[in-house]
C-alpha positions in Angstrom: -19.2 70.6 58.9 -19.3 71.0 62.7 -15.1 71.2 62.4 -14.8 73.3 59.7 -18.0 75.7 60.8 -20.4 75.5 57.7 -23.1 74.3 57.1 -24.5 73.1 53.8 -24.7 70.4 51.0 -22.1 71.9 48.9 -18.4 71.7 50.7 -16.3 74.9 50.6 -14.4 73.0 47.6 -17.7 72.6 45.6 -18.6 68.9 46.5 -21.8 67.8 46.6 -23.4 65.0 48.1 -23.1 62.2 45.5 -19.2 63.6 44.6 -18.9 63.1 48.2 -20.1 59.5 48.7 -18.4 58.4 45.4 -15.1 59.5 46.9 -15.5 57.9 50.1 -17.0 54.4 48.3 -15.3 54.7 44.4 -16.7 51.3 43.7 -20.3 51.9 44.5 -22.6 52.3 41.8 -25.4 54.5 43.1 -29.0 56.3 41.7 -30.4 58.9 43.1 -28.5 60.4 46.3 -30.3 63.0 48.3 -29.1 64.4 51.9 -31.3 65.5 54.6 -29.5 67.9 56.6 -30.3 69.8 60.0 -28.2 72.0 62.8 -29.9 71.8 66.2 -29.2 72.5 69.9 -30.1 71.0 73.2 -28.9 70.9 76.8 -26.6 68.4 77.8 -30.3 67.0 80.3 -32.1 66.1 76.9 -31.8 62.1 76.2 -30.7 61.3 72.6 -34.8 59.7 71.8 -36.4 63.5 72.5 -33.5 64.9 70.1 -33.7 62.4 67.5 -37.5 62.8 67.2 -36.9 66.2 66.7 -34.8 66.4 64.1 -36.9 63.9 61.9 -40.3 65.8 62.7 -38.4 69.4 61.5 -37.4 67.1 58.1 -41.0 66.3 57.8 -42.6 69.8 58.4 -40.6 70.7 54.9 -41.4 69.8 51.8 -38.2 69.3 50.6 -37.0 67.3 52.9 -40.3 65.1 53.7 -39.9 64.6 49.4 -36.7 63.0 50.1 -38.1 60.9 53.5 -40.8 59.5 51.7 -39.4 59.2 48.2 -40.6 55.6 47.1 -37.2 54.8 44.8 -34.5 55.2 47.3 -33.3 51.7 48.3 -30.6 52.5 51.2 -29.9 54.8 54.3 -27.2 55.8 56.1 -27.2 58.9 58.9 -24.0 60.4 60.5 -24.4 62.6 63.7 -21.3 64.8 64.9 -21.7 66.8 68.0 -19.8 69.7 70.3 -20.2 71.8 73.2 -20.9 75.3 73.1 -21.8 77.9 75.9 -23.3 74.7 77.9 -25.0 73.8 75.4 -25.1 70.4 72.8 -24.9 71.7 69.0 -25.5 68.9 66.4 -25.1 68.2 63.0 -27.3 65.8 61.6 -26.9 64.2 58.2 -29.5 61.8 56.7 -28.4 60.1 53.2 -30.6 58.6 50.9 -29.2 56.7 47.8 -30.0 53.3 46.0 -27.2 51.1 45.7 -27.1 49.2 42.4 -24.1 47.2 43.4 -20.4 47.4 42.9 -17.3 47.6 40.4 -14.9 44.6 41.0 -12.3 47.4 41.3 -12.1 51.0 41.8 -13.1 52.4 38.0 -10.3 54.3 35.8 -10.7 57.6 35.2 -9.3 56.9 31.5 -9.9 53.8 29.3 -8.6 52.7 26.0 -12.0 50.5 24.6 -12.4 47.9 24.1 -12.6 47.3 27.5 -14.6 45.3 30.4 -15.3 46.4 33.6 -16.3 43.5 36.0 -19.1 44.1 38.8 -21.5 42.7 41.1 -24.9 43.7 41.1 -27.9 43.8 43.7 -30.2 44.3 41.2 -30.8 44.7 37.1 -28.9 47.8 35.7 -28.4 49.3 32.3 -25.9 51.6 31.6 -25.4 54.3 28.4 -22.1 55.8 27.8 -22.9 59.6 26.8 -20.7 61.4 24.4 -21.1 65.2 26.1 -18.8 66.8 23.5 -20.5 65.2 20.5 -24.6 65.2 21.4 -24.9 64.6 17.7 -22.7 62.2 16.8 -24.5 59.1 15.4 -23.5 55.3 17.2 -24.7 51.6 15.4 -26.7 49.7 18.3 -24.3 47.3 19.9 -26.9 44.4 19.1 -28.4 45.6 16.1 -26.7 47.3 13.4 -29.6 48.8 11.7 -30.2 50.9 14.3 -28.3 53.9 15.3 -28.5 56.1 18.7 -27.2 60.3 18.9 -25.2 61.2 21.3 -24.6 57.9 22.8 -24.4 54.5 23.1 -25.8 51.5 25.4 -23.1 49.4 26.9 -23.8 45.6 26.8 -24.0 44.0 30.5 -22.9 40.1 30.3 -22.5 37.9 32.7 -18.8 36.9 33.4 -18.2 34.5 36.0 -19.9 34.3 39.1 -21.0 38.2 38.5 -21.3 40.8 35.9 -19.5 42.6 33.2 -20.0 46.2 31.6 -18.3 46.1 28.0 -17.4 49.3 26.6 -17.2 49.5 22.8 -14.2 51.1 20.6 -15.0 54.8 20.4 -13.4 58.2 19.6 -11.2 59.8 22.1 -12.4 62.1 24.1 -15.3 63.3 27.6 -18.0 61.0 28.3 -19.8 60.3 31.1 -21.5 57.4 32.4 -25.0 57.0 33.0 -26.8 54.2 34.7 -30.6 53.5 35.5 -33.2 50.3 36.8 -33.8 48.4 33.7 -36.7 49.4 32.4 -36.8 52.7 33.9 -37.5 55.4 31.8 -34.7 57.9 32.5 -30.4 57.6 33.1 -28.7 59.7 35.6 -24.7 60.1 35.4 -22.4 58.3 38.1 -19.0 59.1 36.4 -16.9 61.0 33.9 -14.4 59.2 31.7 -11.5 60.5 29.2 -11.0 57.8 25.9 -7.9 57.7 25.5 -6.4 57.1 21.8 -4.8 53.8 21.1 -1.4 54.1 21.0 -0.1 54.0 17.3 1.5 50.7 16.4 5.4 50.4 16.4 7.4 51.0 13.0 9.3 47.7 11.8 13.0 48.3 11.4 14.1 46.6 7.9 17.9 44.8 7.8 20.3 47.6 8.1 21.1 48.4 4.6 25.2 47.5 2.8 27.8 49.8 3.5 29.7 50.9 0.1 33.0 52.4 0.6 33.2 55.6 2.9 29.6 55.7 3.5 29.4 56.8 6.9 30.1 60.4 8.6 33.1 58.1 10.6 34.6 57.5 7.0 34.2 60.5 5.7 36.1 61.8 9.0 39.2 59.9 8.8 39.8 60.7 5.3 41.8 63.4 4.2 41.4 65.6 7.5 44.3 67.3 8.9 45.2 66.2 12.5 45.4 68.6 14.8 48.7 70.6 15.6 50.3 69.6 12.2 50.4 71.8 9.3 
């Protein structure tokens, strides 16, 4: 921001603050980022405890940002200062952000799968996750564990162990845009992490029989060498 001369949550290209962090960590699985954000000034005399103080008492005098301070399900913290000169004087950019970090994917995710698949991950705490099928909100799915039951719009994906950590198995589905939501087990609500194309399994290869007998001038090169007139001869 301080390079680039804006300031906001939203980047001139349209990313926010949890498109952001995902891109700078792809295999963190995160709930619930909020940024605190503030642009102050001070002489170059003013020690770094004053300023600091500062910034977090102008965070608390808001409601929106004293929400985020004091919001009881955020489990991490990280804060990033960036500072320049200007006319003699120090101009800062201050950014607090709050997320709760679930754990993380064994790789970086794909951004298309062909199910059944299983993505392995290590987890800090208990997770559930829901794949949700945006382009079909009514579109019935069987439970994965009980077939009598049916969810719309959706369907939980089974968490197993798998070694020495975990593993999210996605079930055989239609093609298509779904995104990936994730909550605390037991919590009431999901929220989406990640978007994901289905990709259609690729249609099985055609057996070639035994090539079938040739009978007499069967092929165009037979039928070519009889009775044509060769070139230059009348």
């Amino acid at each position: 921001m301080l390079a680039r001369a804006y300031f906001a949550h939203t980047s001139p290209e349209g990313e926010g603050p949890g498109e952001r962090l995902s891109r700078i960590s792809p295999r963190a699985i995160l709930l619930g980022t909020r940024e605190n954000l503030l642009r102050s000034e001070a002489s170059g005399e003013d020690p770094p405890e004053p300023r600091a103080a500062k910034i977090v008492g102008a965070w608390m005098d808001s409601a929106g940002h004293r929400e985020n301070l004091l919001n009881g399900e955020t489990m991490h913290v990280g804060f990033g200062v960036a500072s320049g000169t200007r006319r003699e004087r120090i101009v800062e950019y201050t950014v607090q952000l709050l997320a709760s970090v679930l754990g993380h994917w064994d790789k970086i995710p794909d951004a298309s799968i062909r199910p059944p698949v299983r993505w392995l991950a290590q987890f800090l705490v208990p997770a559930e996750f829901f794949l949700d099928d945006t382009a079909h909100p009514s579109r019935p799915y069987p439970d994965p564990k009980d077939s009598s039951r049916y969810w719309i719009g959706g369907i939980p994906l089974v968490v197993g162990d798998e070694g020495e950590g975990s593993a999210v198995a996605f079930p055989k589905v239609e093609p298509g845009k779904y995104q990936i939501l994730v909550r605390l087990r037991g919590a009431e609500s999901y929220q989406p992490i990640r978007a994901v194309r289905v990709e259609a399994a690729p249609a099985p290869a055609r057996r070639r029989g035994p090539p079938l007998p040739r009978t007499g001038a069967s092929s165009r090169g037979d039928l070519r060498d009889q009775g044509r007139p060769t070139p230059g001869r009348s």
